[in-house]
C-alpha positions in Angstrom: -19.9 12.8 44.7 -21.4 10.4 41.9 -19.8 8.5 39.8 -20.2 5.8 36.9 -18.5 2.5 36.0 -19.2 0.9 32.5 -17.6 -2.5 32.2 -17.1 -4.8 29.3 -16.0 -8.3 30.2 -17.0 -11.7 29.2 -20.6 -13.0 30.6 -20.4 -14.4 34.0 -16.6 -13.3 34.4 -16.2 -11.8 38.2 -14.9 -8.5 38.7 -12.2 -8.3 40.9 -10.6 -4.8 40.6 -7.0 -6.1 39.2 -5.7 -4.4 36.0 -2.9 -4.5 33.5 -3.4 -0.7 32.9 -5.1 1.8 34.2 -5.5 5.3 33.4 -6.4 8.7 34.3 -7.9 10.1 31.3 -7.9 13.6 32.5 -7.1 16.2 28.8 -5.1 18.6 31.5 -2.5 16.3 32.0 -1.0 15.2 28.8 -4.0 16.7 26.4 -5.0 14.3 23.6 -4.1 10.8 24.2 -3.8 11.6 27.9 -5.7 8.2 29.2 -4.4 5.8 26.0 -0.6 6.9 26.0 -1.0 6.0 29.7 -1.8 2.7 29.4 0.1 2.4 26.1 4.1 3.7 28.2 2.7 0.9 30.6 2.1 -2.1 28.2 4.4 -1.8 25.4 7.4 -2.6 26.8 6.3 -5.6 28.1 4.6 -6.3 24.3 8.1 -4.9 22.6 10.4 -7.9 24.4 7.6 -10.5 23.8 6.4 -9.7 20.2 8.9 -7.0 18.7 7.4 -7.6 15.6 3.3 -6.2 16.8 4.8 -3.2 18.2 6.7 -2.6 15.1 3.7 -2.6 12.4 1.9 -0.6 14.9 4.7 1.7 15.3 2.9 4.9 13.8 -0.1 4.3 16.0 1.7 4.2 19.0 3.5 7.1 18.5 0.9 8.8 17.9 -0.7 8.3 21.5 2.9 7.8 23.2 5.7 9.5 21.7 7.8 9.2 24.4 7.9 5.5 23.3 10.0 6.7 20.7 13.5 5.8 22.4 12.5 2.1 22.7 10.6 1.0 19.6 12.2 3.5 16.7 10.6 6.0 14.6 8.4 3.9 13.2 7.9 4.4 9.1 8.9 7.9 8.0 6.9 9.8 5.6 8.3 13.1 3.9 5.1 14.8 5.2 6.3 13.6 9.4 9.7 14.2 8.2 8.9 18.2 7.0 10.0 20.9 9.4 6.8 23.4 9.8 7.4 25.9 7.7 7.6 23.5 4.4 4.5 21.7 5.9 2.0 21.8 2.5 -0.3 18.3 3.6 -2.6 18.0 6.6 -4.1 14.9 8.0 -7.7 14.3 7.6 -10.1 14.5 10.6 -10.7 10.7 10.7 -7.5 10.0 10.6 -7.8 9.6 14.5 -10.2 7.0 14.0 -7.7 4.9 12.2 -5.1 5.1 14.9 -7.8 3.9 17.3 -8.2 0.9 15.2 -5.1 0.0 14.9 -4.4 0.6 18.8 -7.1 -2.0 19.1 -5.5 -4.5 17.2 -2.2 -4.0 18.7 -4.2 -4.9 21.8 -5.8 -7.9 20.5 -2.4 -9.1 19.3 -0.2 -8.4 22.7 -3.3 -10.2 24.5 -3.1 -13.5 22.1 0.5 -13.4 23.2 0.0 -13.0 26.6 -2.3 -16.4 26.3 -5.1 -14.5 28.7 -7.1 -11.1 28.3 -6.0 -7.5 29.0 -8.0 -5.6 32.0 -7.8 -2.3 31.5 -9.4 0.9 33.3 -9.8 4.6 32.2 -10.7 6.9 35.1 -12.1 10.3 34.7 -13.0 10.1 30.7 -15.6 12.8 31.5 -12.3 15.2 31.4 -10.7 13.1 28.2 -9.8 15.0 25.2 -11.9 13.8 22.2 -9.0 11.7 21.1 -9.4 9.5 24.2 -13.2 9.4 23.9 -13.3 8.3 20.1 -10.5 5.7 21.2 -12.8 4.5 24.0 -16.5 4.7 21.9 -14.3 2.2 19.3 -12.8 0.2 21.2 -16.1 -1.0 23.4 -17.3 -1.6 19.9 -14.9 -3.8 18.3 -13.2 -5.0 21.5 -13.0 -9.0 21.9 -14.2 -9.2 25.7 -11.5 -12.8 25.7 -9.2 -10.6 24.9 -9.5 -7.3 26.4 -12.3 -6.4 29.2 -12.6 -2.5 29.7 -13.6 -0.7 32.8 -14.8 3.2 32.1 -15.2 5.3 34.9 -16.6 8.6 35.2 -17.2 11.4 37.0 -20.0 12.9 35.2 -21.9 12.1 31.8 -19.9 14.6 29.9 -19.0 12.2 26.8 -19.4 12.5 22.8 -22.3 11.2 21.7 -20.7 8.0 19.9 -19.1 6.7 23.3 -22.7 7.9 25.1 -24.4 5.5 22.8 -21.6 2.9 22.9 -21.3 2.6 26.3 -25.4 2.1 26.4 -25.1 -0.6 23.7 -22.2 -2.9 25.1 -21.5 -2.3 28.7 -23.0 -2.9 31.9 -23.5 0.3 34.1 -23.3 1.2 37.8 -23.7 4.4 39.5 -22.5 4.9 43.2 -22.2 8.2 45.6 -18.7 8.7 47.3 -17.9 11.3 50.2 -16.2 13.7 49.0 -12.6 12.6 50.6 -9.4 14.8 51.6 -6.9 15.4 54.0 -8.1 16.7 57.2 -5.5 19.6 56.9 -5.1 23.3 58.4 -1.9 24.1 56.0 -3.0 26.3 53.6 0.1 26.1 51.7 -0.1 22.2 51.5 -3.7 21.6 50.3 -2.8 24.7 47.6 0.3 22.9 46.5 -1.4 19.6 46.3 -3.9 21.0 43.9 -0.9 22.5 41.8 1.2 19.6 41.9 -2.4 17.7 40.6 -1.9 20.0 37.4 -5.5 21.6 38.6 -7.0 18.6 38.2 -8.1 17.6 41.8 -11.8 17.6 42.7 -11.2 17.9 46.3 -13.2 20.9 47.9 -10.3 21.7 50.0 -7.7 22.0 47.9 -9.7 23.7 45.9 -10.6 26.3 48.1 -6.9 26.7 49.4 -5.8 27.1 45.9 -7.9 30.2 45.7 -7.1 31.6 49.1 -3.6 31.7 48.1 -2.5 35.0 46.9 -1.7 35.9 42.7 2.2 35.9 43.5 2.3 32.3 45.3 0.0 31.1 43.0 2.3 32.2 39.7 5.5 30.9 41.8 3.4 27.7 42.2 2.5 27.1 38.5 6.0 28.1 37.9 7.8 25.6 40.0 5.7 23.1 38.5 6.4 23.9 34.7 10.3 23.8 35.8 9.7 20.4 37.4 7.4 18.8 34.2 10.0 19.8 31.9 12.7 18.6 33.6 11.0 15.4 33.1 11.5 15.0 29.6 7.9 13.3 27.9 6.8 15.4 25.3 3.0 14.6 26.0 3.1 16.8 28.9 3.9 20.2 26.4 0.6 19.5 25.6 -1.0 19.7 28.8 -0.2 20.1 32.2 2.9 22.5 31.0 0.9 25.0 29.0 -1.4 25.7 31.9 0.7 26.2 34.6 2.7 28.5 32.1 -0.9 30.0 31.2 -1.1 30.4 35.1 2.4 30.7 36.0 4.5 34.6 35.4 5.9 34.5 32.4 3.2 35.3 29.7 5.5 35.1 27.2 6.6 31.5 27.7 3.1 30.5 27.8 2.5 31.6 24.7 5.5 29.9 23.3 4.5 26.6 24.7 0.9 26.9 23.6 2.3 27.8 20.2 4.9 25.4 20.2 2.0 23.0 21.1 -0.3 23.7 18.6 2.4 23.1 15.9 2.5 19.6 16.9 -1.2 19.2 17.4 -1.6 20.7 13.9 0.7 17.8 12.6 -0.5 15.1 14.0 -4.4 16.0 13.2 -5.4 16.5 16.3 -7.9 18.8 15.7 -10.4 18.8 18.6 -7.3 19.7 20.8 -5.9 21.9 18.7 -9.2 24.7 19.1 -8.4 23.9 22.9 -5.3 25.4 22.9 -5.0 27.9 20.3 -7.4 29.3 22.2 -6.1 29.9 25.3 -3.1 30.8 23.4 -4.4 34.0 21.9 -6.4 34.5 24.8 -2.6 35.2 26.8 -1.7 37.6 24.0 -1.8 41.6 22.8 -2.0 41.2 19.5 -0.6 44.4 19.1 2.5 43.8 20.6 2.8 40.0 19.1 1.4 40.4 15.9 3.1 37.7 14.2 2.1 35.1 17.3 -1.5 35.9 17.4 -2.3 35.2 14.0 -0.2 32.5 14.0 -2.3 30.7 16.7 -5.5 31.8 15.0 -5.0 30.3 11.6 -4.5 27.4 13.4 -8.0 27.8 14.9 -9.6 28.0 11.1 -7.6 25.2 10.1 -9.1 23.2 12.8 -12.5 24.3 12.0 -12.5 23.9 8.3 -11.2 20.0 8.3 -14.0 19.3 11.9 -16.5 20.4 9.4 -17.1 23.7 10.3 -16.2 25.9 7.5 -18.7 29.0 8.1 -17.4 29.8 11.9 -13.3 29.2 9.9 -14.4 31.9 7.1 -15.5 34.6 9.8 -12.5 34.0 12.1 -10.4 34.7 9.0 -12.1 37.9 8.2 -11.7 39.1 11.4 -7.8 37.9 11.4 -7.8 39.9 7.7 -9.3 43.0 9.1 -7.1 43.1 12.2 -3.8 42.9 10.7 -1.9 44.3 7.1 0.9 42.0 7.4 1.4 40.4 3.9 1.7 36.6 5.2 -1.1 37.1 6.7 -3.0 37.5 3.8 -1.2 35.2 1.5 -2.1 32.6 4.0 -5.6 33.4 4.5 -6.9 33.8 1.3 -5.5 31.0 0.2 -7.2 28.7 2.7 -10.7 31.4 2.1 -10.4 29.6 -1.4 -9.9 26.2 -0.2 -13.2 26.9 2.1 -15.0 27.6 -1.4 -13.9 25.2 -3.2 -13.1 22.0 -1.0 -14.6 22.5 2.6 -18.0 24.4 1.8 -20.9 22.2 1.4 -21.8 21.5 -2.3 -24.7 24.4 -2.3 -22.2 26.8 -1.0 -18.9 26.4 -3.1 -18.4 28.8 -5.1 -15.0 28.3 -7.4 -15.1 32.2 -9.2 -14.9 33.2 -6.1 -12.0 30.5 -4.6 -10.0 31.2 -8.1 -10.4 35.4 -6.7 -9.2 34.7 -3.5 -5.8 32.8 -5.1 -5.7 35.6 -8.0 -5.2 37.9 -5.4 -2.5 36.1 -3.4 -0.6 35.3 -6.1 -0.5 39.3 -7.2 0.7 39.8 -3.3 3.3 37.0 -3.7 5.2 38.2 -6.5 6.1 40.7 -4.5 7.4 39.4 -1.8 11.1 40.4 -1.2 12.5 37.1 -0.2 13.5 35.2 -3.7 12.6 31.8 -2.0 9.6 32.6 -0.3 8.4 34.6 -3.4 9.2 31.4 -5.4 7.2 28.9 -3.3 4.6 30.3 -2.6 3.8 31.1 -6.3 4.2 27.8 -6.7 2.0 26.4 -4.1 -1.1 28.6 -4.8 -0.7 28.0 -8.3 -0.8 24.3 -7.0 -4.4 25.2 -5.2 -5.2 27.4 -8.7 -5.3 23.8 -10.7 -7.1 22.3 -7.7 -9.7 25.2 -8.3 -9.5 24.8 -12.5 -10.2 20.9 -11.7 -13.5 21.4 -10.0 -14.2 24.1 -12.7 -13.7 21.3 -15.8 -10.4 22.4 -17.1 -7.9 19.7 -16.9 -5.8 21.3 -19.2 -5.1 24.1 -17.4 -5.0 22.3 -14.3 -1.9 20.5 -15.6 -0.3 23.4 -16.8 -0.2 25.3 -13.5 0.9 22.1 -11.9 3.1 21.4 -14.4 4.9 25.3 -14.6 4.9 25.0 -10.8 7.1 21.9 -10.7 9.7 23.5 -13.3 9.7 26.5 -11.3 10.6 25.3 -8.1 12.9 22.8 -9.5 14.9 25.3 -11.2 15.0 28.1 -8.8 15.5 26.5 -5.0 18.0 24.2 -4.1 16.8 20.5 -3.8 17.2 19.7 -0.2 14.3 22.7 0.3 10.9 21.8 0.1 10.9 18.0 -0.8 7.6 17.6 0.5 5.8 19.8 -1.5 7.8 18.8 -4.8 6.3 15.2 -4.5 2.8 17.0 -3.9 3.2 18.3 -7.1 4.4 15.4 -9.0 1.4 13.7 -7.1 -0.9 16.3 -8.4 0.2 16.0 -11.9 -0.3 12.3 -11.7 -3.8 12.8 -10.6 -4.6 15.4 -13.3 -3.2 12.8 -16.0 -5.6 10.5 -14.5 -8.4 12.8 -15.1 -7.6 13.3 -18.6 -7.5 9.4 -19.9 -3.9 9.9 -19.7 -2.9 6.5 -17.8 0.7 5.9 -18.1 1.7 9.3 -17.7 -0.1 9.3 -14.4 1.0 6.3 -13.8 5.0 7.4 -14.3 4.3 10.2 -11.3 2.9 8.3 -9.3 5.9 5.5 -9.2 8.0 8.7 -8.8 6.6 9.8 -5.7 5.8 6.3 -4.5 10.3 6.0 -5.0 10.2 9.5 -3.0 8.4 8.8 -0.4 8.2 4.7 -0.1 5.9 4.9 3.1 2.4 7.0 2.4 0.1 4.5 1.7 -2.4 6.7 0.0 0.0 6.8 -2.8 -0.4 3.0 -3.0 -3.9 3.5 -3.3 -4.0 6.2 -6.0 -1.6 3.6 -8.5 -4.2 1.0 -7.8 -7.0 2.8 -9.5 -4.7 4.0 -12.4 -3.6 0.1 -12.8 -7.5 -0.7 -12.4 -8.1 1.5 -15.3 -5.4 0.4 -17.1 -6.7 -3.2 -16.7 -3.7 -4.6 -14.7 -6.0 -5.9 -11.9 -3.2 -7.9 -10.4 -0.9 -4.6 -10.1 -3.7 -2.7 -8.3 -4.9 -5.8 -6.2 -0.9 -6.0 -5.1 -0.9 -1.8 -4.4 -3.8 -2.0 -1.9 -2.4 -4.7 -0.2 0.7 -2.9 -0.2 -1.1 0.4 1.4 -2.1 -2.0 4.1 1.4 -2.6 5.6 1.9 1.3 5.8 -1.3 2.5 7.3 -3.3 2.1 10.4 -6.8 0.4 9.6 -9.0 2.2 6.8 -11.9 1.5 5.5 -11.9 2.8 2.1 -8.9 1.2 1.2 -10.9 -2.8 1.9 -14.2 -1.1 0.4 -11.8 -0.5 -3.4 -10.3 -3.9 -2.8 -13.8 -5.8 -2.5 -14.9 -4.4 -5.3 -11.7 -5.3 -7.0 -11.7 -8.4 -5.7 -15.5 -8.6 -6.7 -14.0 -8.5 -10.4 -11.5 -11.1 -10.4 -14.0 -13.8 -9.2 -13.0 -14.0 -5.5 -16.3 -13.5 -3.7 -14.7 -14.8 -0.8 -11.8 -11.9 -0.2 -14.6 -9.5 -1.5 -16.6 -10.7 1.6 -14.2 -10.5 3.4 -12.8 -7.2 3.3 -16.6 -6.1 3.2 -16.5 -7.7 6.6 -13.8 -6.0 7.5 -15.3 -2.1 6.5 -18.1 -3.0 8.8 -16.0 -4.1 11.4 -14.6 -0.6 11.6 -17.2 1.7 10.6 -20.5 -0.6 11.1 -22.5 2.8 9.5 -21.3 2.8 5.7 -24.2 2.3 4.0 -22.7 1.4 0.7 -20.7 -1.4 2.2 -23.7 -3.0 4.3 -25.5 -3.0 1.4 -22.8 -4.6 -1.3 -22.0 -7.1 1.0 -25.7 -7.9 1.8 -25.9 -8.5 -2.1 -23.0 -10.7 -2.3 -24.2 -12.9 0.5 -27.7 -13.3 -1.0 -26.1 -13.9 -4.6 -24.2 -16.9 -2.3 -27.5 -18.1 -1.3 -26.8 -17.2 2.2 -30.1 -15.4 3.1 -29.7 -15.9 6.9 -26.5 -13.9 6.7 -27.7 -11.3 4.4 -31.2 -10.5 5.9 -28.6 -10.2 9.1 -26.8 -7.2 7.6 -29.9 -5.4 6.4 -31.1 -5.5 9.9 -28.2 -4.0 11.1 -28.1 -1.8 8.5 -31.3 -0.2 9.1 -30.3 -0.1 12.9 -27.9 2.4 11.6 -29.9 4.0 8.5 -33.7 3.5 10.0 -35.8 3.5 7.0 -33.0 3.7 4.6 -34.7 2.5 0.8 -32.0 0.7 -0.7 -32.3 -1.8 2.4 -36.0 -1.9 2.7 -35.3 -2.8 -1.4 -32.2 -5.4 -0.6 -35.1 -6.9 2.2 -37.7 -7.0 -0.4 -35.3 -9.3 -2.7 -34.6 -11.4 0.1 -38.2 -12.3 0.8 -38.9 -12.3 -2.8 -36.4 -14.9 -2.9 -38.3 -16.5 -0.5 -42.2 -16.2 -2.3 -43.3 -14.1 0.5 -44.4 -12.1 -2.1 -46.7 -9.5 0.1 -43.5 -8.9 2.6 -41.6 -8.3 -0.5 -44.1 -5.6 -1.6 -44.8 -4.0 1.8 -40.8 -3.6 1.9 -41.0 -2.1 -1.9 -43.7 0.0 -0.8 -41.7 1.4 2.1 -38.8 2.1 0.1 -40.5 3.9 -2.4 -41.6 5.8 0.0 -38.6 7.1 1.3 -36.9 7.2 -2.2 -39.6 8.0 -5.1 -36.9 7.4 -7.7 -35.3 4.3 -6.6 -35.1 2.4 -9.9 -34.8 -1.4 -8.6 -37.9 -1.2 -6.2 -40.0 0.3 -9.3 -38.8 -2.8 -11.6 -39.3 -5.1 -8.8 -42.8 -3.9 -7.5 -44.0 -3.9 -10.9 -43.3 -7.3 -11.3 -44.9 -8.4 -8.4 -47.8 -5.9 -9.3 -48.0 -7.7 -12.8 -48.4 -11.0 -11.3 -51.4 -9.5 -9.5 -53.0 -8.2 -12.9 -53.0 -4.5 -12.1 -51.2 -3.5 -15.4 -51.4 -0.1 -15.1 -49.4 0.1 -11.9 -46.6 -1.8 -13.7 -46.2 0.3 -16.8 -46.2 3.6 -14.6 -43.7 2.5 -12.1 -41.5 1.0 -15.1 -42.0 4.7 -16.8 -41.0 6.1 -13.8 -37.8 4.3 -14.0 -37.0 4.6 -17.4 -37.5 8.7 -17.0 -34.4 8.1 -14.7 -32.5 5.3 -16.6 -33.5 5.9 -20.0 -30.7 3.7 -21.5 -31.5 0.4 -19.1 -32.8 -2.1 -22.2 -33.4 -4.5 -19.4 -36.6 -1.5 -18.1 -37.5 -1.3 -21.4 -37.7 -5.1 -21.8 -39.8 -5.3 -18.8 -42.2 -2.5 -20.1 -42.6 -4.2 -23.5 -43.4 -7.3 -21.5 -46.0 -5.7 -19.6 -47.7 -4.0 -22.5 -47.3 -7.2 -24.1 -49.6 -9.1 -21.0 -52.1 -6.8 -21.5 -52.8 -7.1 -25.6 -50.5 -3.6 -26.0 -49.0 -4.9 -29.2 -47.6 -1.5 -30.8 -46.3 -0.4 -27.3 -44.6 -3.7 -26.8 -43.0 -3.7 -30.3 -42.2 -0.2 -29.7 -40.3 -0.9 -26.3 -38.6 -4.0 -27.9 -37.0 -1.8 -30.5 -35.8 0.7 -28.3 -34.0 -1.7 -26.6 -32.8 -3.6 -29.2 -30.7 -0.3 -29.9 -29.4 -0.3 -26.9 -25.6 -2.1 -25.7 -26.1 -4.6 -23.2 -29.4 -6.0 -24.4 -30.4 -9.5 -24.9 -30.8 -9.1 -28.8 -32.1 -13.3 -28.7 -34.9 -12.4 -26.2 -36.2 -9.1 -27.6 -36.4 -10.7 -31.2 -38.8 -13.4 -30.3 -40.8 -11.1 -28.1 -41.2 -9.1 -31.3 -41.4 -11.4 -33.1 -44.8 -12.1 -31.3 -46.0 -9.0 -31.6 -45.4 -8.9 -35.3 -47.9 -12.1 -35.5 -50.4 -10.4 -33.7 -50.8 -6.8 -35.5 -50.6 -9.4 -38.5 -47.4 -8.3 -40.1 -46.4 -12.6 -41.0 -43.3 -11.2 -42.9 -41.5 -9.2 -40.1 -42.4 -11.9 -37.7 -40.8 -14.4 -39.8 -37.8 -12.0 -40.1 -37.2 -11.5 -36.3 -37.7 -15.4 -35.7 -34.4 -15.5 -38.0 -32.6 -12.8 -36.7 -32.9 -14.3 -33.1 -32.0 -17.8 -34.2 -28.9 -16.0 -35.3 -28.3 -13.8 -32.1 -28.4 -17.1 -30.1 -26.0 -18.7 -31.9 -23.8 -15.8 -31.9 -20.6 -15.6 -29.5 -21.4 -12.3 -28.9 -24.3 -13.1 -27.7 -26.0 -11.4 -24.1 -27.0 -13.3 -21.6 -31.0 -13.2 -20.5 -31.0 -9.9 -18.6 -31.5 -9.7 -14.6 -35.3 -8.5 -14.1 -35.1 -8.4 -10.2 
């Protein structure tokens, strides 16, 4: 048997095969999470007495991975949407939300070793068999690990790995492969090498037990899986209703209580956004069941299949499974729930090329015809309401506002006045939430911003509300409020990106380079491939005169984005900067190259081309960029300038005074340019006039600065 061992420890550090944690990673066991709720039940009680505190902001995060943890930390923060029981369940979690749980995991893990005053060695075995969840977990952490503070050991069995922890593992650990006997009792019982393999949850590689296991007949086999179930559940950890029970139930006698268990377990999955598991077991769920004899059951478990699908990405193979749920079945939930979430696919998952919003606002015409007949006074109320809520989403991407907010609006009354108010909480604050959006949309701040302190009062804990007020207070031009509201979504969510990217550029405004640096740091820390951040905080450290540090992110940058322009443009400026002015061009070139119409490498190669003489090349790629940004006066100052250089008089006067009608231009600048132009088609007078009228523009308050023209 092969098998490989990745470790990631300080330089020179000896290896000697002792370990704070160590894991088997196996999905069969405990299913997502398997190998990091391991290690997590075995180091945060140790972490909880030391440092109650850590555990306690990372509360959510840890109970995501290790709920069983429960009993000894808390809860953790309580949202309405964790709080909702599943049938008033309106908000799913986002795919990368998994990503932010592994960051924060990582900084709980930073934190407990700091405490401890020496590193954490940890080991996950068998990550070839991890759920996705453990895999992500694993690709990050050998990323953004601190190898003083926690060294990593990944073993495997095989090279069956996402690609991110393939090329992780190549990039920051040191590999070994080594060939084992294959190793197992030297044993005649039958029964016992079959029960071992059971009692393994059909994990084992050992050929014998294998090989027993399948010598044994149906009947003992059922009993087997059976006994085991019995014994896991006795046990009490919730993790393991989301592995090792459901298959010995999917192996075990009762078919029916396999299904349960796979459909009680994709109800959690579902929750928790655990989609890569979630396809796993639905699944095998439907695969246990007659569809005609458990209708309800089997469609059931198969929306949860296109859910999954849609929010991995993969809204074409969602659409068919629906149409085939649709055509099996006349049952009128069903349908309600289907075509609503065939709208959603056309007007939120699809691609841009492919949504098609006629056809989404169809698909909810039709479900709301099917609701208002439903029998049931409170289910005919709600879900009016809701797919009246996913009609405004629908009117939204179509350019009505207006309506948006009155289907929103009607929906709120509705359900206000005709269920009681302990029912549904959860979607009532969507809908408030929505409405403050829509106010957004239309310029109307502070009613937006009056819904959005509602819900924030409703439900105190879900950041993202936090981070919706900060861009209403931002427009409002309270940039201390928003500044304070994404600070404040910080203390209720695991590590996310977007939310530092919006406070750099926040920060950006009020002056504090530093924090904006900072938190651009930060964004890179966790996802080292957003473009948009590499680049913005390249800029800032070359505006700071730090070029060694800046030249250092576009290289890493286009280690990620390989010929991406808007680097190969940021290292042009750099060397620029520097007077290597044919590196500078070479880089222009390149980017040009990849991006025809990327306005600041045309401004900047044809200054550099200008300097050379080759007027021509100037004025075209200037024209080139003013066919994209026709309303840039500073292009159109640069044109005039060229035309000017080479004797063009009329077209430099003519550029000057398109620009001069433009906002933003440097009124001073153009007039004397003009000015000279005047003098030299021999019009004294107007020269004389625009000499004046750039005196005056100088002296002005008002007046612009010299524009930028690299």
């Amino acid at each position: 048997m092969t098998s490989h061992t990745w470790r990631l420890q300080p330089e020179g550090t000896a290896h000697d095969d002792r370990y704070d944690a160590r894991a088997d990673c196996h999905r069969r066991l405990r299913g997502p999470y398997t190998g990091l709720g391991t290690l997590l039940r075995s180091l945060v009680p140790d972490a909880h007495r030391a440092r109650p505190e850590l555990v306690a902001h990372h509360a959510v995060e840890i109970l995501s991975a290790a709920p069983e943890l429960k009993d000894l930390i808390g809860a953790g923060p309580q949202t309405l949407t964790s709080l909702a029981v599943p049938n008033e369940r309106t908000r799913l979690y986002p795919a990368k939300r998994t990503r932010r749980l592994a960051h924060g995991i990582i900084e709980f893990l930073h934190g407990h070793a700091r405490e401890r005053g020496h590193a954490l060695a940890l080991r996950f075995d068998r990550v070839d068999e991890a759920d996705h969840t453990d895999q992500e977990f694993l690709a990050i952490l050998l990323r953004r690990a601190l190898p003083d503070l926690v060294m990593v050991t990944v073993h495997t069995g095989g090279t069956d790995l996402i690609p991110e922890l393939t090329t992780t593992l190549a990039a920051h650990a040191t590999h070994t492969i080594a060939q084992h006997p294959d190793e197992h009792e030297d044993l005649t019982d039958n029964h016992k090498l079959a029960l071992a393999y059971v009692e393994s949850d059909g994990t084992s590689h050992d050929p014998a037990e294998q090989a027993a296991y399948r010598r044994v007949d149906a009947a003992e086999r059922a009993r087997l899986h059976d006994q085991r179930a019995a014994e896991l559940r006795r046990s009490g950890d919730w993790s393991l209703c989301l592995g090792a029970i459901p298959y010995h139930l999917e192996h075990g006698s009762d078919r029916e209580a396999a299904a349960d268990a796979f459909l009680e377990a994709a109800e959690y999955l579902v929750s928790m956004g655990f989609y890569h598991s979630l396809l796993d077991v639905a699944g095998r769920g439907t695969a246990l069941m007659d569809p005609a004899e458990e209708p309800r059951k089997y469609w059931m478990l198969g929306t949860k299949v296109t859910t999954a699908l849609a929010i991995l990405g993969r809204p074409e193979e969602a659409e068919r499974r629906y149409i085939e749920l649709r055509a099996m079945f006349d049952q009128p939930m069903l349908h309600i729930f289907s075509g609503y979430a065939l709208a959603m696919l056309y007007t939120r998952y699809y691609p841009a090329e492919q949504k098609d919003h006629q056809l989404a606002k169809a698909h909810l015409n039709n479900v709301l015809a099917m609701a208002s007949l439903l029998p049931d006074h409170d289910q005919r109320v709600f879900q009016s309401v809701f797919n009246r809520n996913g009609l405004a989403l629908v009117e939204l991407q179509l350019g009505n506002p207006t309506e948006a907010l009155r289907l929103v609006s009607t929906g709120l009354a509705d359900i206000d006045r005709e269920l009681p108010a302990e029912k549904h909480r959860l979607h009532r604050s969507v809908l408030v939430h929505n409405r403050g959006r829509v106010y957004t949309a239309l310029g109307r701040l502070e009613e937006a911003l009056a819904d959005i302190d509602t819900v924030i009062e409703l439900d105190p804990n879900y950041p993202d509300y936090y981070f919706d007020r900060a861009d209403v207070r931002r427009r409002m031009g309270d940039l201390p409020g928003a500044l304070a509201d994404y600070s404040e979504s910080i203390t209720f969510a695991a590590p996310f990106w977007e939310m530092h990217y919006n406070r750099a550029d926040l920060r950006l405004e009020l002056g504090d380079l530093a924090g904006a640096i900072a938190d651009l740091g930060y964004v890179l820390e966790l996802e080292p491939d957003e473009l948009d951040a590499r680049i913005n905080l390249a800029s800032l450290l070359r505006e700071q005169d730090d070029a060694a540090g800046s030249l250092a992110q576009i290289e890493e940058g286009l280690r990620h984005h390989p010929g991406d322009a808007r680097l190969l443009c940021a290292r042009g400026l750099l060397a620029l900067d520097a007077g290597a002015d044919q590196a500078a061009l070479r880089d222009f070139d390149l980017a040009l190259n990849a991006e025809p119409d990327l306005v600041s490498a045309l401004a900047n190669r044809a200054a550099l081309v200008l300097e050379t003489g080759d007027h021509r090349t100037a004025v075209a790629d200037l024209t080139r960029a003013l066919a994209i940004e026709a309303d840039n006066p500073d292009l159109l100052y640069n044109r005039g300038y060229v035309h000017q250089s080479a004797g063009d008089w009329e077209s430099a006067s003519r550029d000057y005074t398109a620009a001069l009608l433009l906002p933003g231009a440097d009124r001073a600048d153009l007039l004397r340019h003009r000015a000279e132009c005047h003098l030299a088609l021999g019009d004294p007078t107007a020269h004389q006039a625009d000499l004046a009228a750039a005196e005056s523009a100088a002296s002005s308050p008002n007046a612009a600065a010299d524009p930028v023209r690299s």
